[in-house]
C-alpha positions in Angstrom: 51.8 22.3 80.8 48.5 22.8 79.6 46.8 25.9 78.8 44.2 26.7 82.1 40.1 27.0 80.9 38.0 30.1 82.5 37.2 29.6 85.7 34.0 30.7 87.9 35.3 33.2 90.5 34.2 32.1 94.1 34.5 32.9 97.6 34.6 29.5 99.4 33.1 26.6 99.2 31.6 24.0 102.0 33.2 21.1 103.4 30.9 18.4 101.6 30.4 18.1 97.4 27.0 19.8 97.9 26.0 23.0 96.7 23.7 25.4 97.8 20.6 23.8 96.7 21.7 20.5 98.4 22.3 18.9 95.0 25.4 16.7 94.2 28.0 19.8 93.0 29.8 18.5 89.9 32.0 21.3 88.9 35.2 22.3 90.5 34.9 25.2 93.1 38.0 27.3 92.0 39.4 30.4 92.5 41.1 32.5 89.7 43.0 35.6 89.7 45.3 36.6 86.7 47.6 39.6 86.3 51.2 40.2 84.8 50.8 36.8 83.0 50.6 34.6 86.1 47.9 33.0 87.3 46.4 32.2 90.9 44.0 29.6 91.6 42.9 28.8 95.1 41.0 25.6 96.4 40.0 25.4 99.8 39.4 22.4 100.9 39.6 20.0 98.0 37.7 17.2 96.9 38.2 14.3 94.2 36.4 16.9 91.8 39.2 19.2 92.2 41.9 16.5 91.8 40.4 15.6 89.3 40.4 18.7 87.2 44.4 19.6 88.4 45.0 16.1 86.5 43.3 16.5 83.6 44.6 20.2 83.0 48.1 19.6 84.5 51.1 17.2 84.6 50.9 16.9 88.1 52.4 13.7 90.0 49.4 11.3 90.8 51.2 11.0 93.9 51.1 14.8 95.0 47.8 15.1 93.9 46.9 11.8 96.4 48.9 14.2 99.3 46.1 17.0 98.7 43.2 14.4 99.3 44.7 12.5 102.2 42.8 12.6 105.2 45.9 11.8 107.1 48.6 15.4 107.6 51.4 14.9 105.6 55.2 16.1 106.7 56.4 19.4 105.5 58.3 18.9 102.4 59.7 20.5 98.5 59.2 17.8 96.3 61.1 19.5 92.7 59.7 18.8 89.7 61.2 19.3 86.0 58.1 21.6 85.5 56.9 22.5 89.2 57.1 22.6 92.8 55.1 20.7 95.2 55.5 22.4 98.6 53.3 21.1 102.0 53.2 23.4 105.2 51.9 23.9 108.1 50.6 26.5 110.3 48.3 26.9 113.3 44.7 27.5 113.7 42.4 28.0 117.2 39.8 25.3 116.6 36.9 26.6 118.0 35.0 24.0 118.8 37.5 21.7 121.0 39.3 24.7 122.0 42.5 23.7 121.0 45.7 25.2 118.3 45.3 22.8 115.9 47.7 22.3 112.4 46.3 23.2 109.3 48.2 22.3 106.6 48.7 24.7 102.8 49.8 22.5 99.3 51.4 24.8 96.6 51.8 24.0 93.5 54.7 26.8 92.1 55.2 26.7 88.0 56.6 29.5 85.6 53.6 31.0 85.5 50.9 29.3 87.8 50.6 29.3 91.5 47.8 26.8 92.7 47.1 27.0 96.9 45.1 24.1 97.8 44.7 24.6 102.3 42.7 21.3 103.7 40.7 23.9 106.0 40.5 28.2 105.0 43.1 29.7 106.3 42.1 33.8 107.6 45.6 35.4 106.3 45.4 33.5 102.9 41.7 34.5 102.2 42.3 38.3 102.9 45.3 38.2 100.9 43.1 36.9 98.0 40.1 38.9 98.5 43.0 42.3 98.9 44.2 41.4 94.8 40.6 40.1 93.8 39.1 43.9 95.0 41.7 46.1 93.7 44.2 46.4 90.7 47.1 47.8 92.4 47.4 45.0 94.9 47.2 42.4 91.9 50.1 44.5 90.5 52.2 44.2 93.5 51.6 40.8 94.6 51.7 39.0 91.1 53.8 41.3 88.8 57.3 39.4 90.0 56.7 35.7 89.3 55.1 32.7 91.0 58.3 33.0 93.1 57.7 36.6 94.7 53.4 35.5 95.1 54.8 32.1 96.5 56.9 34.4 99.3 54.2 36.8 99.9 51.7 34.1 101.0 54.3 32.9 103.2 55.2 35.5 104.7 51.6 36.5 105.6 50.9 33.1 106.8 54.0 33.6 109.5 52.7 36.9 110.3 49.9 35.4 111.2 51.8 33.4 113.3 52.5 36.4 115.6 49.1 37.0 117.2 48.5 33.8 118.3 51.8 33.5 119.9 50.9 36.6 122.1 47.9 35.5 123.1 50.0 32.3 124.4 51.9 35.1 126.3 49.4 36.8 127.5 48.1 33.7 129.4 51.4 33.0 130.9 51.5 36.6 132.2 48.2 35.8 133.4 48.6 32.7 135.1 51.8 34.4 136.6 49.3 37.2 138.3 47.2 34.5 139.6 50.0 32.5 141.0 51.1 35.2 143.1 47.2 36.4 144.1 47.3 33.1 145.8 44.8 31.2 143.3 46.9 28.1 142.8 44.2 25.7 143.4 42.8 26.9 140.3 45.3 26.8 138.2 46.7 23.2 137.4 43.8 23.3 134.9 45.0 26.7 132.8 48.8 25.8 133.2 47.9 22.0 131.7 45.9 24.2 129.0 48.9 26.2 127.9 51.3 23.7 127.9 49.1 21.6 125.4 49.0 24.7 123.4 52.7 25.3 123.7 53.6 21.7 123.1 50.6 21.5 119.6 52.4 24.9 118.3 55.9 23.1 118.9 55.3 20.2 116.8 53.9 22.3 113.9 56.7 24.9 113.6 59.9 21.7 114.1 59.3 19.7 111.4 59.1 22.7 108.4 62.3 24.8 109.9 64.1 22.5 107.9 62.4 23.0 104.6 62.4 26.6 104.5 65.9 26.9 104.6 65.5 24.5 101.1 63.0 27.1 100.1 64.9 29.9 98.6 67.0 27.7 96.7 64.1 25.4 95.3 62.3 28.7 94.3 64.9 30.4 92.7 64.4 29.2 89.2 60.9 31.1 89.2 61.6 34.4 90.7 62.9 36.6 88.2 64.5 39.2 90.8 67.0 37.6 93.7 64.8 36.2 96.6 67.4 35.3 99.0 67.0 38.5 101.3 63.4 37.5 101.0 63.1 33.7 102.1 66.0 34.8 104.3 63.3 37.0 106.6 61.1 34.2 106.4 63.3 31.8 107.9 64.3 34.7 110.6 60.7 34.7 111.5 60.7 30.9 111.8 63.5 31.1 114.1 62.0 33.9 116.0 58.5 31.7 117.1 60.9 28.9 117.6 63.3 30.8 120.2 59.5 32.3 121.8 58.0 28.8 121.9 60.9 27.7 123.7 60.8 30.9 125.8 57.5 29.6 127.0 58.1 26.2 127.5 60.6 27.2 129.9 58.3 29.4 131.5 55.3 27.4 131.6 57.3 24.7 133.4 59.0 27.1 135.6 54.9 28.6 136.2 54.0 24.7 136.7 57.1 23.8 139.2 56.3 27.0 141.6 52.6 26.1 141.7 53.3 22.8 142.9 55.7 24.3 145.2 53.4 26.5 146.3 50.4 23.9 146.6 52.7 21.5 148.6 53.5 24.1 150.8 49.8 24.4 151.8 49.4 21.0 152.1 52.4 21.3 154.7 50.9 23.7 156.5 47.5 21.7 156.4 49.3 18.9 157.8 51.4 20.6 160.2 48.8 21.8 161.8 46.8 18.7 161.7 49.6 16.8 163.5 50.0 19.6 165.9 46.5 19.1 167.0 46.7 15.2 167.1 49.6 15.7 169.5 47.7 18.0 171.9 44.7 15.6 171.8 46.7 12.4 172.5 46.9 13.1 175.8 44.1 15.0 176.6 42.5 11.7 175.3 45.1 10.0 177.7 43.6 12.0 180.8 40.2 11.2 180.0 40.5 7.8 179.6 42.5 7.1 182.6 39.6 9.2 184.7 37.2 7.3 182.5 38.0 3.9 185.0 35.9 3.1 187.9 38.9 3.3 190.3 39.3 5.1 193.7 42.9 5.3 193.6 43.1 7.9 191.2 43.9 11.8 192.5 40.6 13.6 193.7 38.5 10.6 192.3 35.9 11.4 194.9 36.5 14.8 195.7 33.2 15.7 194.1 33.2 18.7 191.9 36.8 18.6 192.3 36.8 15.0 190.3 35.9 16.7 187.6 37.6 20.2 187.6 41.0 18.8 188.3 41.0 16.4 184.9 39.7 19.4 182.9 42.7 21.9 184.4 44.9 19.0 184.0 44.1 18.8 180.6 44.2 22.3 179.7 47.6 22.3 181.4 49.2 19.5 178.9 47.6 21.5 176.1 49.0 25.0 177.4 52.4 23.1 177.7 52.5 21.5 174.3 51.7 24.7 172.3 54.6 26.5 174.2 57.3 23.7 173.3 56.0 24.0 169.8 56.1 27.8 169.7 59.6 27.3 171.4 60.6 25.0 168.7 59.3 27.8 165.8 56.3 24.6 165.0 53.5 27.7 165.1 
């Protein structure tokens, strides 16, 4: 592998392959850290420039170098090398602007002495672990004095911590659409419980695919750690499991949440309809009455009783109506 040049420190770059002036930028944007002998470069976001330096400086497979540019998310995966590992994740992010968990995937490059993180988007927990070892010596010492294999488990680790937060927040919306249920605001909710199930559901296909290869992590990794990192991948892989078993936790609940509130908005619409049906059977005949008093006939009772023509149809009326509410507070209707 060959020797790596100096490197500009930087803190970011943009998305485009413009700089700040607005000119064309035709030098790699890299990160560099160095300490114990291993080095760590961070790319975020990576263009052909980049790529382009990696091959020229390294033996890396055109092919995993085409994975870091593609546009399109590639599976999680440990593609072993005679020289390096190649190692795709993914984790989830809150998009801001369409409001939704979105994946965001990480390529590493692992080597004897190199450790190369190239994210397609900056990832929070990744840049504060780099700016902790780029501000102070100790943290250099502790992250990077054990091999690429130890720095390779410490960025993982952080990025499943990460993990954590935005899995409570998911449960704190399910506690809080729980509160709402029962305050009677179910009308409202078929929005927020259609909301959580898409974020449920986005965080789901993110975490399946990669349980898989983290179990093939340890044992892939081993030849660069210089200390046994079994107990260490193992608590990785515990955490994995742990937002697996919560996700489904929540999927159970959000469809339990999404079965009562249709239970509870069906009931209302019974009610609604009960009660319309109730009244269509006191006004059928009522209607009835005032129709067959509606002729022009003398044979009817008290047609030409005067006022009493049209007193009696009105008590008659009331009478049926009286009647018909009893029978259906007989029958427990009301």
């Amino acid at each position: 592998m060959a020797n790596l040049p100096k490197i500009r420190r930087g803190h970011g770059r943009g998305a485009g392959p413009a700089n700040a002036s607005g000119a064309e930028r035709v030098r790699p944007d890299i990160q560099r850290l160095e300490s114990s002998g291993l080095t760590w470069l961070n790319i975020e976001a990576p263009t052909e420039i980049e790529t382009a330096w990696l091959a020229e400086h390294h033996e890396f497979h055109p092919l995993d170098l085409e994975d870091v540019l593609s546009r399109r998310r590639q599976r999680a995966k440990i593609d072993e090398y005679a020289d390096y590992l190649f190692i795709v994740l993914h984790f989830p992010r809150f998009d801001k602007r369409t409001g939704r968990l979105q994946a965001t995937e990480l390529n590493v490059f692992v080597a004897e002495d190199l450790v190369i993180t190239l994210p397609n988007e900056p990832l929070k927990p990744l840049s504060a672990l780099w700016s902790r070892c780029e501000r102070s010596e100790s943290a250099r010492e502790q992250y990077m004095s054990k091999g690429s294999g130890y720095l390779l488990y410490e960025i993982v680790d952080t990025m499943y911590d990460y993990c954590f937060p935005i899995l409570d927040k998911i449960g704190f919306k399910l506690d809080s659409i729980e509160d709402a249920l029962f305050e009677g605001e179910s009308d409202d909710l078929v929005r927020d419980i259609s909301n959580i199930k898409q974020e449920i559901i986005n965080y789901r296909k993110i975490v399946k695919p990669q349980r898989p290869t983290l179990r093939l992590l340890e044992r892939s990794n081993q030849r660069y750690a210089p200390q046994d990192l079994e107990i260490y991948f193992d608590d990785i892989v515990d955490k994995s499991e742990r937002i697996w078993d919560l996700l489904e936790n929540y999927k159970e609940v959000a469809e339990a949440l999404e079965a009562t509130n249709e239970s509870v908005i069906t009931h209302k619409l019974n009610d609604i309809i009960r009660l319309l049906t109730i009244l269509s059977a006191i006004m059928l005949p009522m209607t009835l009455i005032t129709g067959i008093y509606g002729m022009n006939t003398d044979t009817l009772p008290l047609a030409r009783a005067g006022v009493l023509s049209f007193v009696f149809p009105i008590v008659l009326m009331l009478g049926v109506a009286a009647a018909l509410l009893t029978w259906f507070r007989h029958k427990r209707w009301l």
